[in-house]
C-alpha positions in Angstrom: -9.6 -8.0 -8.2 -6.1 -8.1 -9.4 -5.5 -10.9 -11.2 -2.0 -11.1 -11.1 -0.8 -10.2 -7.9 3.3 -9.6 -7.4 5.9 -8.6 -5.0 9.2 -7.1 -6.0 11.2 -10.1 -5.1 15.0 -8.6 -5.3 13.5 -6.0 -3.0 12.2 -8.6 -0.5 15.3 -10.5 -0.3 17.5 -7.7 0.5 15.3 -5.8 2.9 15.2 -10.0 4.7 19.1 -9.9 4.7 19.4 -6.4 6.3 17.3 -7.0 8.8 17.5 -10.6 10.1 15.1 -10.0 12.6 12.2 -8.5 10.8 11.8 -10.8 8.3 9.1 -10.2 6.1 7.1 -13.6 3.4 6.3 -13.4 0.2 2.2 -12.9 1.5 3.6 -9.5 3.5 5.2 -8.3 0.0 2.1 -8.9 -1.8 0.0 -6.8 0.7 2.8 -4.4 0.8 3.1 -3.8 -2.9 -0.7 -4.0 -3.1 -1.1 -1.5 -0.6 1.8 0.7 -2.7 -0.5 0.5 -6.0 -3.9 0.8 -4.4 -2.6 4.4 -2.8 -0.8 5.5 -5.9 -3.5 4.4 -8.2 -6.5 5.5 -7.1 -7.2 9.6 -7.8 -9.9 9.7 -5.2 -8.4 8.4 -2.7 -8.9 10.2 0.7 -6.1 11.9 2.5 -5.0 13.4 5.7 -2.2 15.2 6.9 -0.6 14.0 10.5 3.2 14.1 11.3 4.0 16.5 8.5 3.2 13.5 6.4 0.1 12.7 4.3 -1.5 9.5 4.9 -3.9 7.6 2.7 -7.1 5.4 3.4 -7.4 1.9 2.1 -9.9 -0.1 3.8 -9.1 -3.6 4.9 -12.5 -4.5 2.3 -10.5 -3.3 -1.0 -7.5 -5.0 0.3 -8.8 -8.2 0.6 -11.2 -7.6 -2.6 -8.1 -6.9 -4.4 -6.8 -10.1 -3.2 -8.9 -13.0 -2.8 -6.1 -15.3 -2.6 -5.6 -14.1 1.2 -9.5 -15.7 2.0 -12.1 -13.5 1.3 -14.9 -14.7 -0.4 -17.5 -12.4 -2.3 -20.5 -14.6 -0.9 -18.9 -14.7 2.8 -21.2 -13.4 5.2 -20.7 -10.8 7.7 -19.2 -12.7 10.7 -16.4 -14.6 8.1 -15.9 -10.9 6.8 -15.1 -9.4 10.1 -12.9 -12.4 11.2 -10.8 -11.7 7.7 -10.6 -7.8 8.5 -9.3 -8.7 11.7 -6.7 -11.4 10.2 -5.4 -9.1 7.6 -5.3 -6.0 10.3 -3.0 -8.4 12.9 -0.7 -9.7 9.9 -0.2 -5.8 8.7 0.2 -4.8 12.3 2.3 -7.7 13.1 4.7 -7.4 10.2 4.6 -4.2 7.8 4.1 -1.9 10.8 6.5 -3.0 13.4 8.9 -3.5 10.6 8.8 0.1 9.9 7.2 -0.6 5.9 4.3 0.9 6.7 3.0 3.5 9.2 -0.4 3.9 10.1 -2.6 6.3 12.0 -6.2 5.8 13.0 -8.7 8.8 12.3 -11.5 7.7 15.3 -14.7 9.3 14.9 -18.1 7.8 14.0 -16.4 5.8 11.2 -13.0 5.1 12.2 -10.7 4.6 9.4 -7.1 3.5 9.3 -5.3 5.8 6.7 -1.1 4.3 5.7 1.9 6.0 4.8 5.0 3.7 3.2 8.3 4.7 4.4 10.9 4.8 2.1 12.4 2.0 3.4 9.1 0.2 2.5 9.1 1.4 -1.2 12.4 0.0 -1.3 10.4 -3.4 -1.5 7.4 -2.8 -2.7 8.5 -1.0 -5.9 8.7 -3.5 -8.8 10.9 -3.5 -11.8 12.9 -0.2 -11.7 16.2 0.3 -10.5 16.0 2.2 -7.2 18.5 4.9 -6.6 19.7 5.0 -3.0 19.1 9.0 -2.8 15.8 9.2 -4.0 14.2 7.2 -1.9 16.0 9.2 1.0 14.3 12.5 1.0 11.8 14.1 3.1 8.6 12.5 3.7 6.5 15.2 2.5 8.2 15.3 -0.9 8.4 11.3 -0.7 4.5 11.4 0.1 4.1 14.0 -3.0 6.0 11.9 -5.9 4.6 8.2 -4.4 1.0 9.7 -5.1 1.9 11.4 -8.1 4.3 8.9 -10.1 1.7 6.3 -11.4 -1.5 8.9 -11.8 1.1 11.0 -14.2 1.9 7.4 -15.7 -1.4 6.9 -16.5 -2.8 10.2 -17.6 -4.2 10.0 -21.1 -5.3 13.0 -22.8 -9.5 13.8 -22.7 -11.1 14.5 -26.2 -13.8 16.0 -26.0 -17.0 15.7 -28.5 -15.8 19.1 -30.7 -12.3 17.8 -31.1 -12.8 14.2 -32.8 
């Protein structure tokens, strides 16, 4: 669960005067940001390539287990957990997709699974406290796909010791 969940604030208020339009809430920068940590966090995380682009997996579960403050309840039953999925899935479709935040492509098979990509106009918002150069976030999407995956898991990276080292 994460405990304190946040939403670049400057970024949401800027992308809202932009587009007048396509406004998106606080609750949309939450997921969006949530969705930008979950994918850039996770080192397992399950990836396809589709549009020259490479698109990760996050499953509506771990979204709303990530933020319980949306509804989900750990003791819910099947039926309320459904009915959530389904809530969370119109509100992304709804807002961060049609917005252009977020892009999404469905892998069907026996499991379907919805895998996301964040544009660079969507990291524009859902990056928190650095200052965002105009240029950087403008580059191709396979390179933008590259550093998004890659700047937090290098972040994060702490050295292994091993048992003969200590």
């Amino acid at each position: 669960m994460n405990y304190n969940p946040s939403f670049n604030q400057e970024g949401m208020m800027n992308y809202n005067e932009q587009n007048p339009t396509k406004k998106i809430d606080i609750t949309d920068a939450i997921i969006l940001h949530q969705l930008y940590l979950m994918i850039s966090d996770w080192r397992g995380i399950q990836k396809i390539k589709y549009e020259y682009r490479e698109y990760c997996w996050v499953s509506y579960s771990k979204l709303l287990i990530e933020l319980p403050a949306l509804g989900y309840k750990n003791n819910a039953n099947e039926k309320e957990i459904k009915s959530k999925h389904d809530v969370i899935a119109k509100r992304i479709k709804s807002k961060l997709i049609n917005t252009g935040l977020v892009k999404l492509h469905v892998k069907k098979d026996l499991n379907s699974k919805t895998f996301w990509f964040i544009t660079p106009e969507g990291l524009k918002v859902a990056i928190l406290g650095k200052k965002k150069d105009e240029s950087a976030l403008s580059f191709n999407d396979k390179a933008h796909t590259k550093a998004l995956i890659n700047t937090r898991s290098k972040e994060r990276q702490t050295p292994v010791r091993r048992n003969d080292q200590l």
